[in-house]
Each structure stands twice: as C-alpha cells, then as structure tokens.
C-alpha positions, 0 to 999 in steps of 0.5 A: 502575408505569405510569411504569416500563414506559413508560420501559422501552418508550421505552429498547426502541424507542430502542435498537432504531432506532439498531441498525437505522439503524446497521446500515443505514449499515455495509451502505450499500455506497459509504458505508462504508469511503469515507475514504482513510487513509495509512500510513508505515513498513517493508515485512514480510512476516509468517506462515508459508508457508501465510499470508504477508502483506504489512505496513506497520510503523510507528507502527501495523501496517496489513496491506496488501491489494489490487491493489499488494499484491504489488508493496509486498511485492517492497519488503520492508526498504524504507520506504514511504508508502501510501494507501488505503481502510481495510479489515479482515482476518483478521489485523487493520486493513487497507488496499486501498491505491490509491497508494504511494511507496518513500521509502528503500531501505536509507537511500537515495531510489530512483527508481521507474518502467518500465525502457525503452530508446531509441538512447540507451539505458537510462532509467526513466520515472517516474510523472510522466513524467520519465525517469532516464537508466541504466547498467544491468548484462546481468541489468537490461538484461533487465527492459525494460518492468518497473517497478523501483526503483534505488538510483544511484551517485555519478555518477547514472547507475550503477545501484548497487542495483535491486528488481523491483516487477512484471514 
C-alpha cells in the first residue's frame, strides 16, 4: 500500500511541475508566438457587417490580422504571400503579418509600390527601389503618394488595372 501511495505522490508532483513549467513558458512573453509562419492563397474577406475579416485561403485558412491587415483586404481576389507571427483569434488561427506579396491579380503579376510623379511623369517606386514607368488615367493621376497595385497592358507602360492598398 506504501508502494501505491508513493507512486500516486510522484505521478501528483510530476504533473504539477510540468503544468506550472508549461504555463510559465506560454506567459514568458517574446518566448511565445516568436517563430514566423508563411501563408500562400486568395485574399476573403468573411462575416457579416458587424464582424468582417480579412482571410488567407489556401491549403489552410489564416485569418490575417495586424498592421497590413487592412491593405491585404483592399487585395480581395487576388493571390498573396504572406508572412508573419502565428497568433489566435476568436475565428481561428491567425497571423499579425510582418511582410506580404500580391503574386497575381486575376492571373496577372502586378507591380506594387507608391505612385509618384517627376518631369517625366507617372511611375511607381517599388519596394526595392525601382521604379515602373506609367501611363495613368485622371482617376490614378489623383492617388499620388498611395501605395497601389497595376496590372500593365502589352506595351508595359499602360495601366490596364490598378487597386488602392492605402491612401
């Protein structure tokens, strides 16, 4: 009997140090949630009025939250990569994304970055520096200083199709 209670004891006291060391892991703060996950798939935006979030579906669905989240929404339809710190939410997994890419629009590679103009004209300075020379239409003409997202005709110069991503 002596040998049953002890056993009992030890089992008690194992269990009881691995829930406390795993709880003070989860609260450690920088500890947790540190890893960066990616997403790839088509931008959704899901729920009714009072609850509409920004979704990333693909093979799985990572609801998108953080400070790109509303510039991924303006992105509805189109494809993206995205890559950031795994989160949860009310609705589900999560992602406080860090980083993203629009890899198609409809089929179609964009080019993203600001819109800016110089005596030249129209161009749009991407990311890495570049720029894209544009032909815009009056309605673009007016975005200067947004960050967009255009779909070029044959030519490479005329704007087919564009998206504001932020004002």
């Amino acid at each position: 009997m002596r040998r049953i209670l002890t056993a009992v004891g030890l089992i008690a006291v194992t269990l009881v140090s691995v829930s406390c060391s795993r709880k003070a892991v989860v609260e450690s703060g920088p500890a947790a949630g540190t890893a960066e996950a990616t997403a790839r798939g088509t931008v959704r935006r899901l729920g009714s009025e009072a609850a509409v979030r920004t979704v990333i579906q693909g093979d799985e669905s990572v609801i998108v939250v953080g400070d790109y989240e509303s510039e991924i929404a303006r992105a509805a339809g189109a494809e993206v990569w995205v890559s950031g710190t795994p989160v949860s939410s009310e609705y589900g997994p999560a992602l406080r994304v860090s980083e993203y890419r629009i890899l198609s629009v409809d089929g179609d590679v964009p080019v993203v970055g600001i819109l800016a103009e110089d005596a030249s004209g129209f161009f749009i300075r991407k990311d890495d520096g570049s720029a894209v020379r544009l032909d815009v239409n009056d309605r673009l003409a007016g975005q200067l200083g947004a960050k967009i997202w255009v779909v070029l005709g044959a030519d490479r110069v005329t704007v087919s199709r564009y998206g504001i991503l932020r004002d």
